[in-house]
DSSP file (Angstrom, degrees, kcal/mol; ACC not computed):
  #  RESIDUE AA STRUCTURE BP1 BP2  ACC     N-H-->O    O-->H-N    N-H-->O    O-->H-N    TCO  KAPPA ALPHA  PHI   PSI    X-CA   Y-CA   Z-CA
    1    1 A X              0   0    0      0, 0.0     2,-0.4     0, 0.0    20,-0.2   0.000 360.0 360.0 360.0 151.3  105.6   49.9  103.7
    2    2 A X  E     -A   20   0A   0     18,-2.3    18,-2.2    58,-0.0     2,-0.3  -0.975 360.0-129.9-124.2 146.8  105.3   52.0  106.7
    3    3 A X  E     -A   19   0A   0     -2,-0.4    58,-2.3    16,-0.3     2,-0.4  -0.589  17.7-178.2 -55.8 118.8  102.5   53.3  108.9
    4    4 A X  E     +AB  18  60A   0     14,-1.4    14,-1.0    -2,-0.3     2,-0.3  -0.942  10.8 178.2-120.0 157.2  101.8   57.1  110.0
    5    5 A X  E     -AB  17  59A   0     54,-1.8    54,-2.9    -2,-0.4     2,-0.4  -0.831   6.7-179.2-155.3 125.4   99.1   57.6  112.1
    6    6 A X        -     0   0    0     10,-4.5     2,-0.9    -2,-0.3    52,-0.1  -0.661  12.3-162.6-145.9 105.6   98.0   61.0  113.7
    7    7 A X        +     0   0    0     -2,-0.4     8,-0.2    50,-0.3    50,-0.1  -0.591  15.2 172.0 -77.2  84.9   95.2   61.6  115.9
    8    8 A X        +     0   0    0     -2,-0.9    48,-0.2     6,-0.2    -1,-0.2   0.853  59.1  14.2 -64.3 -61.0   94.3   65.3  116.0
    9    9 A X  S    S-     0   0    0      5,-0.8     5,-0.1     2,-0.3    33,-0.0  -0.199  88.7 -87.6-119.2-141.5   91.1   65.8  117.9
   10   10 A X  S    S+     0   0    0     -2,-0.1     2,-0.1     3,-0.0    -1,-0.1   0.823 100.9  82.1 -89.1 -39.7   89.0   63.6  120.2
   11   11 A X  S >  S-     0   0    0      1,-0.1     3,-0.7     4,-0.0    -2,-0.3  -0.350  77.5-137.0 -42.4 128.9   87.1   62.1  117.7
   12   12 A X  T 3  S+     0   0    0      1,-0.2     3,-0.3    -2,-0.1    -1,-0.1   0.685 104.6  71.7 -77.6 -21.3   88.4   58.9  115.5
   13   13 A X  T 3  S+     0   0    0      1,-0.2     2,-0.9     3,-0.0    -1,-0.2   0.741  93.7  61.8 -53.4 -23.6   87.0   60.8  112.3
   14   14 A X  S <  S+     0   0    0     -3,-0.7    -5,-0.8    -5,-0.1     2,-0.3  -0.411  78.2 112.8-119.1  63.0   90.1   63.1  112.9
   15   15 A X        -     0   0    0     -2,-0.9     2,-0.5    -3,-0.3    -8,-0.2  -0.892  56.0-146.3-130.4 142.7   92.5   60.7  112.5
   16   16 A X        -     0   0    0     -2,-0.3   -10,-4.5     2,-0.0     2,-0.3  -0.956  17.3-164.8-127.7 121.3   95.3   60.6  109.4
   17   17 A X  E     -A    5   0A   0     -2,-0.5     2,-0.3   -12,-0.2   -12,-0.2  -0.927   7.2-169.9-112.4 153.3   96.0   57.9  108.5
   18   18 A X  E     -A    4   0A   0    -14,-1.0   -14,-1.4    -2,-0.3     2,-0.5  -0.953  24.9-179.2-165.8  75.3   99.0   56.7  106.2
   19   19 A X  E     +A    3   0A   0     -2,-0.3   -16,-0.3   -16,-0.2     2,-0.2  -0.901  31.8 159.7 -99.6 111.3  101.0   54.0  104.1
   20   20 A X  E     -A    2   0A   0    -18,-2.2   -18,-2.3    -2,-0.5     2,-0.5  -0.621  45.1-117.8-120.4 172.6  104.4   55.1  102.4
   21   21 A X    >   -     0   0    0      3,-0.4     3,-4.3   -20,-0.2     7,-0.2  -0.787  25.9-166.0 -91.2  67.7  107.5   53.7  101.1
   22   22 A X  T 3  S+     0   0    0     -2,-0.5     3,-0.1     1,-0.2    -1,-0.1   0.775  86.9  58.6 -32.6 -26.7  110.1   55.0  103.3
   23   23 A X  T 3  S+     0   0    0      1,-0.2     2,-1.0    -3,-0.1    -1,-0.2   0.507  95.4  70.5 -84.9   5.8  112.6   54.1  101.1
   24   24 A X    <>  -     0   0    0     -3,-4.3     4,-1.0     1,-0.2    -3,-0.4  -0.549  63.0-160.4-153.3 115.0  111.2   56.2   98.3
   25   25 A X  H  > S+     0   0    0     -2,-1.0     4,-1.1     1,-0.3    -1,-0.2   0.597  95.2  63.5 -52.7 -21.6  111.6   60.0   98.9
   26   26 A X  H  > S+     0   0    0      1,-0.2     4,-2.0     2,-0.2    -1,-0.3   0.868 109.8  42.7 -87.8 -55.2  108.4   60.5   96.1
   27   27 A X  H  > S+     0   0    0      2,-0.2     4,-1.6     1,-0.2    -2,-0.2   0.938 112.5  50.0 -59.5 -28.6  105.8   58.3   98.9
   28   28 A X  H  X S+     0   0    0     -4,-1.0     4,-2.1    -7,-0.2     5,-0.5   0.804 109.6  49.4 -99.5 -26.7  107.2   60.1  101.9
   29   29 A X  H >X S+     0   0    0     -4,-1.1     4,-2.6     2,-0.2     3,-0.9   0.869 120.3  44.9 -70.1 -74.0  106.5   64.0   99.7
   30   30 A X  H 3X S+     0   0    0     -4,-2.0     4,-3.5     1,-0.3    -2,-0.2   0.895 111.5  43.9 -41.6 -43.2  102.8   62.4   99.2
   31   31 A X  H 3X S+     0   0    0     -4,-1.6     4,-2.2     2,-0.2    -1,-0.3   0.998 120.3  45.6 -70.6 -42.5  102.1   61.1  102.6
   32   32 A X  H XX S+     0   0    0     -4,-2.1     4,-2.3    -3,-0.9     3,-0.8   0.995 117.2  46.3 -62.3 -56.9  103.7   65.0  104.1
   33   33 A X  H 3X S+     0   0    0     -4,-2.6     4,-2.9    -5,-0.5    -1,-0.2   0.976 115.6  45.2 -68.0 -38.7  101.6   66.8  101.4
   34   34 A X  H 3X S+     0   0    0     -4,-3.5     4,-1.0    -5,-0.5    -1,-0.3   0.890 114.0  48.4 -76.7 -15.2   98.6   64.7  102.3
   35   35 A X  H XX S+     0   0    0     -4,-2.2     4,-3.2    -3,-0.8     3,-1.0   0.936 108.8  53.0 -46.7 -54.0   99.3   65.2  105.9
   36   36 A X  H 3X S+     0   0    0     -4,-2.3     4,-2.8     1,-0.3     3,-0.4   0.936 112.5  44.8 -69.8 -43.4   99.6   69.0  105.3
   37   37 A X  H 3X S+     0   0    0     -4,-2.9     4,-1.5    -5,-0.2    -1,-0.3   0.618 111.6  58.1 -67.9 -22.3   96.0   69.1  103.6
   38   38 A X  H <X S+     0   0    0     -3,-1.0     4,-0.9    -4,-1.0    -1,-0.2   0.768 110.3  37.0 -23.4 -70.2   94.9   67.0  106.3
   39   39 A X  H  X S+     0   0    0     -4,-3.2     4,-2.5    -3,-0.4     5,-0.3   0.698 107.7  61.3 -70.8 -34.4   95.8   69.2  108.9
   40   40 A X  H  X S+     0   0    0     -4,-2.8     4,-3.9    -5,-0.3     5,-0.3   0.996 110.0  52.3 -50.1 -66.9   94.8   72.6  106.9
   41   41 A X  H  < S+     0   0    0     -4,-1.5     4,-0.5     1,-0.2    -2,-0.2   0.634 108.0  46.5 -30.3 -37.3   91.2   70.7  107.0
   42   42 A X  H >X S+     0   0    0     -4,-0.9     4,-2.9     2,-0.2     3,-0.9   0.967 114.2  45.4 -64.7 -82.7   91.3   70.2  110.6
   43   43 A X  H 3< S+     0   0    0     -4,-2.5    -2,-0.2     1,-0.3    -3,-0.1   0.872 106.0  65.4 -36.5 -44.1   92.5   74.0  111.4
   44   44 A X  T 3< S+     0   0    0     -4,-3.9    -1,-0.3    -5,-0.3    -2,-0.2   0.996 119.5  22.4 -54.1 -50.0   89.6   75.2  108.8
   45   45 A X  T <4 S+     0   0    0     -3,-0.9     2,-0.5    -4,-0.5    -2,-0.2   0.817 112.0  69.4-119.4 -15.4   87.2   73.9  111.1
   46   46 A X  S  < S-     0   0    0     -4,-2.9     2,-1.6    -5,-0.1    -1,-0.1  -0.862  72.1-120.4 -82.8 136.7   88.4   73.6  114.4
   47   47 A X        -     0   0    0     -2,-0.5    -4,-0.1     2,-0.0    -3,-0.1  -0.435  31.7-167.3 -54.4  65.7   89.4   76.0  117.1
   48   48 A X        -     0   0    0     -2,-1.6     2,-0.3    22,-0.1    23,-0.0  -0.053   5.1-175.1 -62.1 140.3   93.1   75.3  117.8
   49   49 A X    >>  -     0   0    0      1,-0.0     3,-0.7     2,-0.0     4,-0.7  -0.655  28.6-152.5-157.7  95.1   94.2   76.9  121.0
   50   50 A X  T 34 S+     0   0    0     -2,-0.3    20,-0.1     1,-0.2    -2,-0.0   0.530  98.8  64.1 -55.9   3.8   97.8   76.6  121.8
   51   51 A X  T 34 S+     0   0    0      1,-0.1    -1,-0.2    -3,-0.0    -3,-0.0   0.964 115.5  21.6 -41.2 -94.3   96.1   77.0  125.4
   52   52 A X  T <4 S+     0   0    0     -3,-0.7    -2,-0.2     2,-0.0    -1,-0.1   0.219  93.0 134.3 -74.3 -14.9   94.3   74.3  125.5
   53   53 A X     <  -     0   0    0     -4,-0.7    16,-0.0     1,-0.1    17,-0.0  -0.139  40.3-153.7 -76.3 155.3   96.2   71.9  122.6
   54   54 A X        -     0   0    0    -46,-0.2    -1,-0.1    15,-0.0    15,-0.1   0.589  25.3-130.8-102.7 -20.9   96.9   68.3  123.7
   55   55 A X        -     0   0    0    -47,-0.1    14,-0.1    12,-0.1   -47,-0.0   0.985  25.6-146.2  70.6  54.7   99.8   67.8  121.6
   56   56 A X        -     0   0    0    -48,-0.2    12,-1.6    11,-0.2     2,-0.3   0.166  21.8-107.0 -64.8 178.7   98.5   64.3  120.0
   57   57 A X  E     - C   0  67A   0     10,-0.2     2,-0.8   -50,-0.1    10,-0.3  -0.741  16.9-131.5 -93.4 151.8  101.5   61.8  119.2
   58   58 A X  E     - C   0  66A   0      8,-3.6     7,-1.7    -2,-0.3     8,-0.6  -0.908  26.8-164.8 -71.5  87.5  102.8   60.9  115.5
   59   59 A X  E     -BC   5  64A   0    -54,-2.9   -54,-1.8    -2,-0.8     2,-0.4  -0.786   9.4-172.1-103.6 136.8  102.9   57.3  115.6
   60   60 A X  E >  S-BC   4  63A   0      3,-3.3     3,-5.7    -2,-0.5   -56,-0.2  -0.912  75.7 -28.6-121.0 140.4  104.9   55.9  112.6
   61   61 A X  T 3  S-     0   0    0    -58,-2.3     2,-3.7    -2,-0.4    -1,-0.4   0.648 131.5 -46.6  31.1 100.6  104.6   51.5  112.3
   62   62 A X  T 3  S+     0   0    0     -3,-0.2     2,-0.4   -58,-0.0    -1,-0.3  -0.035 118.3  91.0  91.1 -44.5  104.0   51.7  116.3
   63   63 A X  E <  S-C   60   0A   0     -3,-5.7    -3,-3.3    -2,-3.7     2,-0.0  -0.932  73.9-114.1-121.5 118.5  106.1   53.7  117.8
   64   64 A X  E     +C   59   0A   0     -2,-0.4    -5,-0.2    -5,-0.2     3,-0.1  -0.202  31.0 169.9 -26.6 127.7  105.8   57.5  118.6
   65   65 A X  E     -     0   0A   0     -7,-1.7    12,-0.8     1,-0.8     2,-0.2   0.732  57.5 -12.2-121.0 -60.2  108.0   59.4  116.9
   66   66 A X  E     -CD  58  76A   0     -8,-0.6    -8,-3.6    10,-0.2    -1,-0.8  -0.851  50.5-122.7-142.4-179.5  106.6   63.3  117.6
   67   67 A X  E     -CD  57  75A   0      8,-1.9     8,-1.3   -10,-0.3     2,-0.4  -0.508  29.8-122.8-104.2 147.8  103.9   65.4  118.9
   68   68 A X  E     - D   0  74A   0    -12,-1.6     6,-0.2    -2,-0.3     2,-0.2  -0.928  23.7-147.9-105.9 147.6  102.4   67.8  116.7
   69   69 A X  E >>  - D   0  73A   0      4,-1.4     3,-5.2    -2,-0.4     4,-0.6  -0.509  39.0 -83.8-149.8 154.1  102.6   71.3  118.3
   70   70 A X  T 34 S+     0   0    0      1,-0.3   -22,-0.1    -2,-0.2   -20,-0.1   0.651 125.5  63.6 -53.8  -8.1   99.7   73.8  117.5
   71   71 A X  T 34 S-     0   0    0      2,-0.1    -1,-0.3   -21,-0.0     3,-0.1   0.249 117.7-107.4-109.0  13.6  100.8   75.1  114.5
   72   72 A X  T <4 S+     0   0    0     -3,-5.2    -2,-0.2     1,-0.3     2,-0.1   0.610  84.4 124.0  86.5  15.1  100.5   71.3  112.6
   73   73 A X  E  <  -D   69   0A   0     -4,-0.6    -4,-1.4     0, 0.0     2,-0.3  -0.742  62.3-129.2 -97.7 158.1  104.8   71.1  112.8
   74   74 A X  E     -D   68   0A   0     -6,-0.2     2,-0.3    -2,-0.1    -6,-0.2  -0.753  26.0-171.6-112.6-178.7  106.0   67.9  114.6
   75   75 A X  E     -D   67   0A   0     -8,-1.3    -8,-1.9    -2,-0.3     2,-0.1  -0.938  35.4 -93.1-156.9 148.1  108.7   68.1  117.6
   76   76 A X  E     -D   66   0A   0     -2,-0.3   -10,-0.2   -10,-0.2     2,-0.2  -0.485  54.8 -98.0 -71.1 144.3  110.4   65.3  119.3
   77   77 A X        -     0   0    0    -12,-0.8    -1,-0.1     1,-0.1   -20,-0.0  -0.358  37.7-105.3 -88.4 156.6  108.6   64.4  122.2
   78   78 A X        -     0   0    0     -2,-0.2     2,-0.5     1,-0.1    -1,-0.1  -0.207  26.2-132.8 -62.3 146.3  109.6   65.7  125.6
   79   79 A X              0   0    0      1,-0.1    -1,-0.1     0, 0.0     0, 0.0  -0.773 360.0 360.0 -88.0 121.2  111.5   63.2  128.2
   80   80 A X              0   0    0     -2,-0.5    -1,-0.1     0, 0.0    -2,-0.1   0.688 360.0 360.0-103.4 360.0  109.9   63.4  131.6
């Protein structure tokens, strides 16, 4: 099993968290759709401002993987 974790706002309440089967494409559509419903929920009631967005990490079993970008899509994160 694998681990997603993605902390949207400042708050630990606003956290998704996440157990899938990578190996089985039917867990990884459930964990995305519950992400996406996740994140609708978040938007519904918070003020997103691609200003102001912090651009939390996607950490999957550990390790950052992407950022989520204001519009709830993820992107590889930048290399400084």
């Amino acid at each position: 099993m694998s681990k997603i974790q993605i902390q949207l706002g400042k708050s630990a309440k606003n956290t998704f968290t996440y157990e899938y089967d990578k190996n089985d494409k039917d867990s990884v559509k459930a964990c995305i759709k519950a992400y996406n419903e996740f994140y609708k929920n978040y938007r519904d009631t918070h003020s997103i401002s691609a200003r102001t967005w912090n651009f939390p990490p996607v950490i999957i079993d550990g390790v950052i993987k992407y950022v989520v970008t204001p519009n709830g899509n993820w992107d590889e994160p930048r290399k400084n």
